[in-house]
C-alpha positions as CSV (number, residue, x, y, z in Angstrom):
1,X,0.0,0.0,0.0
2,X,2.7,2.4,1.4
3,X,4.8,1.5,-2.4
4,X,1.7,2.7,-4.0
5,X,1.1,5.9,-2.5
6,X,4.5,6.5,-2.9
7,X,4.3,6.0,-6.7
8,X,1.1,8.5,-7.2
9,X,3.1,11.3,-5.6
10,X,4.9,11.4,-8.6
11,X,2.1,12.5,-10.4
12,X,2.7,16.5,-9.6
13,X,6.2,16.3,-10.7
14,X,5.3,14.3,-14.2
15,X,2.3,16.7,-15.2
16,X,4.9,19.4,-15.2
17,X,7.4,17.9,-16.5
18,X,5.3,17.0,-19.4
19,X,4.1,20.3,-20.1
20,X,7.1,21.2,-21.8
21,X,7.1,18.7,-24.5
22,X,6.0,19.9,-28.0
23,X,2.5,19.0,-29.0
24,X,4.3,18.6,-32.8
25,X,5.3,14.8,-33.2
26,X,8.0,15.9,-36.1
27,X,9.4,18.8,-33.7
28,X,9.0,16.6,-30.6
29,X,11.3,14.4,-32.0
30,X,13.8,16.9,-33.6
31,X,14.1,18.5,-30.4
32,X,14.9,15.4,-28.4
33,X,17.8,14.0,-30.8
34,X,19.4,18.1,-30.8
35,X,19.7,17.4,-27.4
36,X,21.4,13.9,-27.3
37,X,25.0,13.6,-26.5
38,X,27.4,10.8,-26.7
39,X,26.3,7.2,-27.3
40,X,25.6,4.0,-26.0
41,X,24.7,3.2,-22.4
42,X,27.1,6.7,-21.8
43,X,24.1,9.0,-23.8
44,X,21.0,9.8,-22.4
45,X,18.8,7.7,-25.0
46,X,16.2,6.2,-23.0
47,X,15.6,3.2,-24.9
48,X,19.6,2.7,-26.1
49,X,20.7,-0.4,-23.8
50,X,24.5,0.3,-24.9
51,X,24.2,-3.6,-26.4
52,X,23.2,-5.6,-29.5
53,X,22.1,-8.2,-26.9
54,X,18.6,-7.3,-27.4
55,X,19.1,-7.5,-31.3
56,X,21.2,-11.0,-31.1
57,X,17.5,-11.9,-29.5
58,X,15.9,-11.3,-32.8
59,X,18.5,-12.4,-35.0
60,X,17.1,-16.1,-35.4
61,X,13.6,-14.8,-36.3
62,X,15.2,-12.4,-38.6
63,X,17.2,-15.4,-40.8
64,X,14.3,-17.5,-40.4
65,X,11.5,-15.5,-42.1
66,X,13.4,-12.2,-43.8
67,X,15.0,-12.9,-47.3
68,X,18.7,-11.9,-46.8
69,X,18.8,-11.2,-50.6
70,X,16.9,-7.9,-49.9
71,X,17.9,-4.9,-48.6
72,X,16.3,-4.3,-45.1
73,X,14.4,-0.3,-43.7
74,X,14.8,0.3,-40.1
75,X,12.0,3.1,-39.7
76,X,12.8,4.5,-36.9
77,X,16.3,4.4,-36.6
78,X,16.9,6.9,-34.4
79,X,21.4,6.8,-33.9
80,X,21.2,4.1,-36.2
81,X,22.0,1.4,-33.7
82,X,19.9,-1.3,-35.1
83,X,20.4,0.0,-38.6
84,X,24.3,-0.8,-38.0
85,X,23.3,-4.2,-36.7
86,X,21.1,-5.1,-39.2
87,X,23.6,-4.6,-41.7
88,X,25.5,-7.3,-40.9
89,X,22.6,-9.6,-42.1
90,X,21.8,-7.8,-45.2
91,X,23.1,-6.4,-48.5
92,X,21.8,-2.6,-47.8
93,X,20.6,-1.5,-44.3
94,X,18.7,1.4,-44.6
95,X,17.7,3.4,-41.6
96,X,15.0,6.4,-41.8
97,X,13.7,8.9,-38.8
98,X,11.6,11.9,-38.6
99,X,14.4,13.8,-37.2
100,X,17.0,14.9,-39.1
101,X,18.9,15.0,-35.8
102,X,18.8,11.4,-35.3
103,X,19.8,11.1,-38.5
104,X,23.1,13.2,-37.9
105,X,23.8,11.4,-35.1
106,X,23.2,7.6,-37.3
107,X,25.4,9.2,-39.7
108,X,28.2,10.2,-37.9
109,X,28.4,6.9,-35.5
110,X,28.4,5.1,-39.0
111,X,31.1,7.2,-40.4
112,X,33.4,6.7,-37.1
113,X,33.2,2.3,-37.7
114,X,33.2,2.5,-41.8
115,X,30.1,2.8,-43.7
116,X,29.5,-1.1,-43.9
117,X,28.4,-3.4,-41.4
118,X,30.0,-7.2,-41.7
119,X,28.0,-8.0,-44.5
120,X,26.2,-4.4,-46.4
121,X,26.5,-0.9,-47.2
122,X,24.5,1.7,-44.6
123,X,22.9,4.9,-45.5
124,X,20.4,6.9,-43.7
125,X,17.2,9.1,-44.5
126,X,15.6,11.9,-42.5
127,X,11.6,11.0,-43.7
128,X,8.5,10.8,-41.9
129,X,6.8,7.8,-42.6
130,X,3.4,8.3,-41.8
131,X,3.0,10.7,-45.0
132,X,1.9,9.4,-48.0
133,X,4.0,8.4,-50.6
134,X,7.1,8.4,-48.2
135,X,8.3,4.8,-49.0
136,X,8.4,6.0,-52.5
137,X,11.9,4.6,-54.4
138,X,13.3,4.5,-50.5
139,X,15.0,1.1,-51.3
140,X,15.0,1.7,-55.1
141,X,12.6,0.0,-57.2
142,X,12.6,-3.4,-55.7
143,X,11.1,-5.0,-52.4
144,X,12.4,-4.6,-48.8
145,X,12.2,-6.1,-45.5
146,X,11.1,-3.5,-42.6
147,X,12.3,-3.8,-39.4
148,X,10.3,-1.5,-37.1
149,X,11.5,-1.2,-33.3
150,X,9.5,1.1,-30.5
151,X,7.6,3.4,-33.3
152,X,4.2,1.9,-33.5
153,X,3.6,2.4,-29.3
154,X,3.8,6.5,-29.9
155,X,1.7,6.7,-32.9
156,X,-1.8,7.7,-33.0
157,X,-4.5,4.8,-34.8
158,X,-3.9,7.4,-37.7
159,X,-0.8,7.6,-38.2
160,X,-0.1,4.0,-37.9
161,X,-2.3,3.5,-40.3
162,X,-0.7,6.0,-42.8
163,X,2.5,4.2,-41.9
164,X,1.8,0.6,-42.4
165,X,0.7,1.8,-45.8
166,X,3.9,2.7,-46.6
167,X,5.3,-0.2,-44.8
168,X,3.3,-2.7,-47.4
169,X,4.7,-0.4,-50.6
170,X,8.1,-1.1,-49.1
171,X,8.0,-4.7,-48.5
172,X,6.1,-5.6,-51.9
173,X,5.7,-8.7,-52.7
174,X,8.7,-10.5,-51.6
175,X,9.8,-8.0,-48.7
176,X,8.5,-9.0,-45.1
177,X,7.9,-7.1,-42.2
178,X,9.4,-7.9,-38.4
179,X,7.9,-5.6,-35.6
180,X,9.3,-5.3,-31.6
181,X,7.0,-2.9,-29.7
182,X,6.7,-2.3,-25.8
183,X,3.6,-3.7,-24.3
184,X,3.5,-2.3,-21.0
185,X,-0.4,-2.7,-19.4
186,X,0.4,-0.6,-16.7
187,X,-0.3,3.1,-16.4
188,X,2.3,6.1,-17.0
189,X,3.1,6.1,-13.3
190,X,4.0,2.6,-13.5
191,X,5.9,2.7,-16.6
192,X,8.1,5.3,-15.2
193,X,8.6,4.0,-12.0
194,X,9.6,0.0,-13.7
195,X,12.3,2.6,-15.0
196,X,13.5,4.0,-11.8
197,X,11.6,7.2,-11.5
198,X,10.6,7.5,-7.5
199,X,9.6,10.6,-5.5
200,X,13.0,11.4,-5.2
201,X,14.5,11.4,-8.2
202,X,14.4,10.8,-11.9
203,X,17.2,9.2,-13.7
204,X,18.2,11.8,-16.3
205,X,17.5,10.0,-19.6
206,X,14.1,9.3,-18.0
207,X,13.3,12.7,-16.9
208,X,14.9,14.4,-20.9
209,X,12.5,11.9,-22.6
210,X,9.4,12.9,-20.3
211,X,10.1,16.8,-21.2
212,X,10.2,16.1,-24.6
213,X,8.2,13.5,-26.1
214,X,4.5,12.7,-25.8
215,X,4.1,9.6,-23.4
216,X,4.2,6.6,-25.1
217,X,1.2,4.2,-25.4
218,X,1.6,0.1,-26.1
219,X,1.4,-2.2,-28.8
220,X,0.8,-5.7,-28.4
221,X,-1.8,-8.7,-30.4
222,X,-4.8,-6.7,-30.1
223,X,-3.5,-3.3,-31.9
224,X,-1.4,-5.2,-34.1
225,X,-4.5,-7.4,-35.1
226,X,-5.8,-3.8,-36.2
227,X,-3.0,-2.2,-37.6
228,X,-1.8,-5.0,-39.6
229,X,-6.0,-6.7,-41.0
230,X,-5.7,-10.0,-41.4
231,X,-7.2,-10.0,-45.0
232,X,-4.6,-8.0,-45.8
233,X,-1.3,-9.3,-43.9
234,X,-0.4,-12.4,-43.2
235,X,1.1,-13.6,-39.2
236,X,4.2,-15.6,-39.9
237,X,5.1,-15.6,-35.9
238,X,4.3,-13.5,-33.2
239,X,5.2,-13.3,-28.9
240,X,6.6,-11.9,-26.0
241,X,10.1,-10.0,-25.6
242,X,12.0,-7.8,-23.6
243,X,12.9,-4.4,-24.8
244,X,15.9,-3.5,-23.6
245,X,16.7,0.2,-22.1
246,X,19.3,2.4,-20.6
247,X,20.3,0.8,-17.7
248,X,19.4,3.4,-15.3
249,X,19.1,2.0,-12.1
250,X,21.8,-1.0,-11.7
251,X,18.8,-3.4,-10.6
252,X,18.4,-6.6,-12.3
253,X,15.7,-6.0,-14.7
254,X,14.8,-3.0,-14.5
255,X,16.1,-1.6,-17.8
256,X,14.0,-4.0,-19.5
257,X,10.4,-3.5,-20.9
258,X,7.8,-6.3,-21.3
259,X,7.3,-6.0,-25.3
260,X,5.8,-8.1,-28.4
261,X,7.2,-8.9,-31.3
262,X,5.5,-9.7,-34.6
263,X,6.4,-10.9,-37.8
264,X,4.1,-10.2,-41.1
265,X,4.0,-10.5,-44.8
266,X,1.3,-8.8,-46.9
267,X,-1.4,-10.9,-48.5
268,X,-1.5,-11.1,-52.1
């Protein structure tokens, strides 16, 4: 009882802190990546564990259903982290973000290990996805896998929509889609605290993305049931997984996210 009281006193402190983020998604998200510095677990990107451990999670799924022949779109790339990652599985890793920060920052981390991951060539494109037409001659003229981490939980039903259209132009009809979203059930005041917010403190990478972004939402069966119509995408595999964050707290655990993971190909 006394732990939950103690948790709602943080409501105050995150209304205000919250009032300061941008109610515009694209400047939201320019604004945050302007103010990231350094990398890894030593930045202050929330959701950056510092590790490919979480990606090395994914990798057999990834072999098992993407066709390595293709190149591969990380939408949502933010620094790039995954992007670099996936290019060791694919001819051409592309990574695209609505912030043209984050695509600096992908660019430049890129440029300091070579330009090519153990197996394909990286570049990087500062697009927002959710308008129509985005997708448009992104991977050239062929198909594409999409790998999609942590984007689908902040969107609106709209704008996923509007981006899972341009996810299906992308893929075609021999790319496939693989999707990792958090699927927290508890409420904002929960969420924050599994990440080490308390009444007395907030760790920093916490407390920058709760003054910047709009609080994120969750994505599991249900939504993706409704984003991704069955009579027009086809499961290939789907469960539970952890997503992996800053470790901001040193407690076993705590850095990680319950999430869901989905893999999809469209019909037809």
């Amino acid at each position: 009882m006394r732990s939950t009281l103690q948790k709602y006193l943080l409501i105050p402190r995150l209304i205000g802190l919250s009032r300061s983020a941008p109610k515009d998604r694209p400047l939201a998200w320019d604004t945050y990546w302007a103010g990231i510095r350094g990398r890894g677990a030593g930045s202050g990107i929330l959701w950056d564990s510092g590790t490919d451990n979480e990606f090395l999670g994914y990798r057999d799924v990834l072999l098992r259903y993407l066709d390595r022949e293709l190149p591969v779109v990380d939408v949502g790339c933010g620094h790039g982290r995954f992007t670099r990652a996936l290019a060791g599985v694919f001819p051409q890793a592309i990574g695209v973000d609505i912030s043209g920060h984050a695509v600096a920052h992908a660019g430049a981390h890129s440029s300091s290990r070579g330009s090519h991951g153990a197996a394909g060539s990286i570049r990087y494109a500062a697009r927002d996805m959710t308008v129509p037409g985005a997708a448009r001659e992104l991977a050239g003229q062929g198909d594409a896998n999409v790998f999609i981490r942590g984007v689908l939980h902040v969107l609106d039903e709209a704008d996923r929509a509007a981006l899972v259209e341009n996810v299906r132009l992308l893929a075609g009809s021999r790319g496939t889609v693989f999707l990792a979203e958090t699927n927290f059930q508890g409420n904002p005041v929960e969420y924050v605290s599994l990440l080490g917010a308390t009444t007395q403190s907030i760790p920093a990478p916490l407390e920058m993305a709760i003054r910047g972004l709009p609080m994120p939402g969750h994505f599991g069966p249900q939504e993706r049931a409704l984003a991704f119509p069955a009579e027009a995408w086809e499961l290939l595999e789907d469960g539970d997984v952890a997503i992996e964050t800053h470790p901001l707290t040193g407690v076993a655990g705590q850095s990680q996210v319950p999430g869901y993971f989905a893999v999809l190909r469209p019909q037809g």
